[in-house]
C-alpha positions as CSV (number, residue, x, y, z in Angstrom):
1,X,0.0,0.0,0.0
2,X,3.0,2.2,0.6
3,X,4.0,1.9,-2.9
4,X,1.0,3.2,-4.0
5,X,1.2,6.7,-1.5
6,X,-1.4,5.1,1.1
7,X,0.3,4.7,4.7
8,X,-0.2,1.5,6.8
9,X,-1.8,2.1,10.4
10,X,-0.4,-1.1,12.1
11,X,-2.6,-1.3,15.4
12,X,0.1,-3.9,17.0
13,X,-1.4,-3.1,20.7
14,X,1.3,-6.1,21.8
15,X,4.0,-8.4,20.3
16,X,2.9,-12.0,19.0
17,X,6.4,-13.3,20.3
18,X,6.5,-11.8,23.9
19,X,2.8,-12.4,24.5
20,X,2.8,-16.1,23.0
21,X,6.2,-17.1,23.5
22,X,7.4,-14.8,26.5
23,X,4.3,-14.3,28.5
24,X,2.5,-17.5,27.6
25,X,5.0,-19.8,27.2
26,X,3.1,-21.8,24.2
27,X,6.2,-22.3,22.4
28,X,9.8,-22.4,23.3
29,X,12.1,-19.7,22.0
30,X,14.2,-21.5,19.3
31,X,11.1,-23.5,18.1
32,X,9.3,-23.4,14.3
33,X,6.2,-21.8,16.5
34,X,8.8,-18.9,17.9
35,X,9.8,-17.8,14.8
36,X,6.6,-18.1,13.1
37,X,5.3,-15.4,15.5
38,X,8.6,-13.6,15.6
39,X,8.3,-13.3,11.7
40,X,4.8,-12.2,12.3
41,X,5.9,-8.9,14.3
42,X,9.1,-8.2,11.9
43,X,7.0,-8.4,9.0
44,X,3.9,-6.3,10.1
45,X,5.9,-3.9,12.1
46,X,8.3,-3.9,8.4
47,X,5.7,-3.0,5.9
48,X,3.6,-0.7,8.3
49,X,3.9,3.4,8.0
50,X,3.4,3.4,11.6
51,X,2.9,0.7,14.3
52,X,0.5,1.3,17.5
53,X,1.6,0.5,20.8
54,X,0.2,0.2,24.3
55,X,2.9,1.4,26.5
56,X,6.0,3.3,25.5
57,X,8.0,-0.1,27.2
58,X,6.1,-2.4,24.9
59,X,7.3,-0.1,21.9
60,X,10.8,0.1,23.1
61,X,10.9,-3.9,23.6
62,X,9.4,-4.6,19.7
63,X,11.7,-1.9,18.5
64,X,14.4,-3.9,19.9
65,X,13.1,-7.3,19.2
66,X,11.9,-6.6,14.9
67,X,15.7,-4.5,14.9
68,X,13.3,-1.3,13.3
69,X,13.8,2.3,13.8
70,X,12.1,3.2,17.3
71,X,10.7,6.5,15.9
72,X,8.7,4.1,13.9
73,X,6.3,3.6,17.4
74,X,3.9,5.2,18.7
75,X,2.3,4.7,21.6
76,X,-1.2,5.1,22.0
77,X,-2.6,3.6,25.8
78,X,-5.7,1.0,25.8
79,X,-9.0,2.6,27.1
80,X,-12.1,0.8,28.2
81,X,-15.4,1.7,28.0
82,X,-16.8,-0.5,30.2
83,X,-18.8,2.4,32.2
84,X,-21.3,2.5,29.3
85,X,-23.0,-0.8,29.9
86,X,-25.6,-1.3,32.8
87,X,-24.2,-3.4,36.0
88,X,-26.2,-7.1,35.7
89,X,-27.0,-8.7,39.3
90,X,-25.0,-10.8,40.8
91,X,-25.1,-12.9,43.8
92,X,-24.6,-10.8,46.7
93,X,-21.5,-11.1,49.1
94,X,-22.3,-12.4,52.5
95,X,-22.4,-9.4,55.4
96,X,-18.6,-8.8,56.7
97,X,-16.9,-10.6,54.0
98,X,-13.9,-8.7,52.5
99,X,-14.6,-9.4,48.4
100,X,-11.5,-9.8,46.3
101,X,-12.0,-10.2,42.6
102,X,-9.8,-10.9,39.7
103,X,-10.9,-12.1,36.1
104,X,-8.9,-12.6,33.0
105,X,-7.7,-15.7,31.0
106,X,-5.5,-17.0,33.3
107,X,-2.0,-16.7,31.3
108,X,0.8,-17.3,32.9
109,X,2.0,-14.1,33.7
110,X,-1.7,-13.2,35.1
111,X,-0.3,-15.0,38.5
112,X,-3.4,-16.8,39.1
113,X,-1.5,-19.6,41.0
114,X,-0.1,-16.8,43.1
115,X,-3.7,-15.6,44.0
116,X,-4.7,-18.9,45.5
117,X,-1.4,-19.5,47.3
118,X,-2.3,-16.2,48.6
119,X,-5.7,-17.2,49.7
120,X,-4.5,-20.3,51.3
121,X,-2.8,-18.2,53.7
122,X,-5.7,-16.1,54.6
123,X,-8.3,-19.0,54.8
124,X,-9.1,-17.9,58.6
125,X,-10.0,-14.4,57.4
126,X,-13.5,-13.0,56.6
127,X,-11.6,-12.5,52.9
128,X,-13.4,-14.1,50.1
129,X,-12.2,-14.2,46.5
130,X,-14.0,-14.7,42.9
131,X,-11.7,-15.9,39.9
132,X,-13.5,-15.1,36.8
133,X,-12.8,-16.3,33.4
134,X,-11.0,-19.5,31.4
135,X,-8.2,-20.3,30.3
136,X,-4.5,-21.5,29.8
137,X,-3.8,-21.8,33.6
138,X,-7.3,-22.6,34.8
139,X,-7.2,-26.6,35.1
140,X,-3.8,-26.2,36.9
141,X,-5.3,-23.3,39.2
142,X,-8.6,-25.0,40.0
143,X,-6.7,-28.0,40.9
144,X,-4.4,-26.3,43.1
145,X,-7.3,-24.6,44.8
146,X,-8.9,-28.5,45.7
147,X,-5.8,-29.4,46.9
148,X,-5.5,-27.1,49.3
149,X,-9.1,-27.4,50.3
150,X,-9.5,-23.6,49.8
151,X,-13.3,-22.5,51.1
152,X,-12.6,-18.9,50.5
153,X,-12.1,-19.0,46.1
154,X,-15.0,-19.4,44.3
155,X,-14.5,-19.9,40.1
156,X,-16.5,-17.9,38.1
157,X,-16.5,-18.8,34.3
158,X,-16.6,-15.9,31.4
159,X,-19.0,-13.7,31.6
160,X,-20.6,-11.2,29.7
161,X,-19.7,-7.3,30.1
162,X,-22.6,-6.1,32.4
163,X,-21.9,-9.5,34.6
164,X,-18.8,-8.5,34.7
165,X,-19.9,-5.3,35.6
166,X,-21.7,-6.5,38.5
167,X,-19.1,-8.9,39.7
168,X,-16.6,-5.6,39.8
169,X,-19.3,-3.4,42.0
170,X,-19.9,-5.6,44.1
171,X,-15.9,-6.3,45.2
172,X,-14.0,-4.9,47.3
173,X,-10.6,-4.9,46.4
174,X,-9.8,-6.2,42.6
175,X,-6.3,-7.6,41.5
176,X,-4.3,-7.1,38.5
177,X,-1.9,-9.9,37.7
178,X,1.0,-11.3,39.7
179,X,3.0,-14.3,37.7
180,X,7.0,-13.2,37.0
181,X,8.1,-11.9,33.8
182,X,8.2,-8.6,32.9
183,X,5.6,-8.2,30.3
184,X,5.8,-4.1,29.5
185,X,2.0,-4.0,29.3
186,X,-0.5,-2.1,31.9
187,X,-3.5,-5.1,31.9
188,X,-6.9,-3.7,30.5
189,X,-8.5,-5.8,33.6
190,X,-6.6,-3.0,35.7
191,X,-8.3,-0.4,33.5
192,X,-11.6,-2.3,33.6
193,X,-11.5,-1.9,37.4
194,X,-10.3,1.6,37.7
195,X,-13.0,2.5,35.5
196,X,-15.9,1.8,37.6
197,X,-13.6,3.2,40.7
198,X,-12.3,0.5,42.5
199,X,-9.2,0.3,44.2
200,X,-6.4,-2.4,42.3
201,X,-4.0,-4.2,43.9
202,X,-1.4,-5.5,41.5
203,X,2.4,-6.2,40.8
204,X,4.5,-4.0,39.2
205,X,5.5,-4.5,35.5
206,X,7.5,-2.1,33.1
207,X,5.1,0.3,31.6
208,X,3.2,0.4,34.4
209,X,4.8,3.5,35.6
210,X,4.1,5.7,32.6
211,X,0.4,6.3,33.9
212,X,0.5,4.7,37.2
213,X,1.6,5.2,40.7
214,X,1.8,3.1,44.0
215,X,-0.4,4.2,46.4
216,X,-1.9,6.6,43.6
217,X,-4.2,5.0,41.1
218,X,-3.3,1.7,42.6
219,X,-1.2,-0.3,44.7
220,X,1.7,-2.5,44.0
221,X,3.2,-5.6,45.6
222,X,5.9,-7.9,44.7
223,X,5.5,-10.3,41.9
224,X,5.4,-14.2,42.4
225,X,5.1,-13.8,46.3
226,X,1.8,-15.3,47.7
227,X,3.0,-13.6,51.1
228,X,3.8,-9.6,49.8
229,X,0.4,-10.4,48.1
230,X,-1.8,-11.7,51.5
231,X,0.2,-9.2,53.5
232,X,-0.8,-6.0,50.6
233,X,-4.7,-7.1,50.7
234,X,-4.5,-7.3,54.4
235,X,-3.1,-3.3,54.7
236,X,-6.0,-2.5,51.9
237,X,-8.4,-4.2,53.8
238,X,-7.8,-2.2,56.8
239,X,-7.2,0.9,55.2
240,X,-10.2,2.0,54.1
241,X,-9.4,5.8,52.8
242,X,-6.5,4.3,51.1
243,X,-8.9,1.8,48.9
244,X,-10.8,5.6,48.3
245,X,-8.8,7.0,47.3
246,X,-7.0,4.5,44.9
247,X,-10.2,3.9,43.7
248,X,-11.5,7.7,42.9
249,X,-7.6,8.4,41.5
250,X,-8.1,5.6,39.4
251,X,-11.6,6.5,37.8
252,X,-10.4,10.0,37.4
253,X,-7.3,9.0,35.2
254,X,-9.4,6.7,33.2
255,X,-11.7,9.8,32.9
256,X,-9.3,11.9,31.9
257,X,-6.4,9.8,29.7
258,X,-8.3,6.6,28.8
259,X,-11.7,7.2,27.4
260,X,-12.6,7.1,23.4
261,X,-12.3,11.0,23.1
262,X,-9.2,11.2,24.7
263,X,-7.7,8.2,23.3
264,X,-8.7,9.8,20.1
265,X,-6.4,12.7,20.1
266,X,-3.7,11.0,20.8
267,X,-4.4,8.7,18.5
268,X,-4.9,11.4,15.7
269,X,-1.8,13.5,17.4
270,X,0.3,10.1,16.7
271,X,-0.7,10.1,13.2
272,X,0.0,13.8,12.6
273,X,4.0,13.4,14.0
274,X,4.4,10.2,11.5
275,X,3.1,11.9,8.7
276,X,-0.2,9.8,8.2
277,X,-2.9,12.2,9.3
278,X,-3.3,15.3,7.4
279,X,-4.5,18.8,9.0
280,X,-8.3,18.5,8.4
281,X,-8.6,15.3,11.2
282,X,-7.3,17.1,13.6
């Protein structure tokens, strides 16, 4: 298309290699599958005009990783718009239970293990937590939870948005992801959460610093450490102004940086510094 004077928009949002082969650990590095999805980013990211990223760490990493120009990137952060659809009913929490929610597709670097080693040391607590979703991890995460003879996790399969909704109004305290790696990505379940204003706990990955702050928009603990993680929900749950505050800090940034309009002039400010957009869309 380039050839012909029309530019390429790449929307990448995330490398195929680190997400499949990095994060998810579906292939091993040197195998037929790695390169396959390694040739997939070097090719895309090759022929585009431009290439769309979610985090200025994500664009530095596939910079690195295709061997392109890094002026090629531009970053342009994932939004959610979950506050547009109605909050569906759920079941209700029982009186004095401390609800902790997490939901995703349980990927490796989502930490789900470290969630339910985490409740296994807080199984004499009045701290109840809801998994929602499928995935990669789940067989191995349900069956860890039965073999601890955990009464305090409940597994939720997917759900639609405004169950979702519901499940994420009615918590308390909602987690981001906690497995090691360094996957240079801020989780849209973190967004989905800040969003409706609800304070996130979650461990710290690279990127996560170019919009958020500990103690901010949300708080961090250590990755891979079922006790930093009981011991941070433990301080949360006591802290009640704390959980306030991370949870109006958080809406307001979404607010602010993360709904369509504003992701819509960056994305069109993007464009315009790469050459692709012309006067009139701005």
């Amino acid at each position: 298309a380039e050839r012909l004077g029309v530019p390429v928009v790449f929307d990448a949002f995330t490398s195929q290699y680190q997400a499949m082969v990095v994060a998810r650990r579906l292939a091993p590095p040197r195998s037929p599958r790695a390169a396959y999805h390694y040739l997939l980013d070097w090719l895309s990211c090759r022929l585009a005009s431009v290439v769309l990223m979610a985090t200025a760490a994500h664009a530095d990493y596939l910079a690195r990783l295709t061997r392109l120009p890094r002026k090629k990137f531009a970053v342009v952060y994932a939004g959610c718009d979950l506050q547009d659809f109605p909050a569906a009913a759920v079941p209700p929490k029982p009186a004095g239970v401390f609800s902790v929610h997490f939901h995703g597709h349980y990927s490796p670097f989502h930490g789900a293990d470290v969630i339910v080693r985490a409740a296994s040391l807080m199984a004499a607590e009045p701290v109840r937590f809801t998994l929602i979703g499928r995935g990669q991890e789940h067989p191995r995460v349900a069956a860890l939870a039965r073999e601890l003879k955990l009464a305090n996790v409940e597994f939720v399969g997917d759900v639609d948005y405004p169950t979702l909704r519901g499940y994420l109004e009615r918590a308390d305290l909602c987690l981001g992801v906690f497995g090691a790696g360094d996957r240079p990505v801020i989780p849209h379940k973190v967004v989905e959460a800040m969003a409706v204003g609800k304070p996130v706990l979650t461990a710290r990955l690279p990127g996560m610093g170019e919009l958020l702050a500990d103690r901010q928009q949300v708080a961090f603990c250590r990755a891979d450490d079922p006790q930093d993680l009981a011991e941070a929900i433990r301080r949360l749950r006591a802290d009640a102004p704390l959980r306030q505050r991370l949870g109006e800090q958080g809406r307001r940034l979404v607010a602010e940086r993360l709904v369509p309009a504003a992701i819509g002039r960056t994305l069109l400010a993007a464009l315009w510094e790469h050459g692709v957009a012309s006067a009139r869309m701005l």
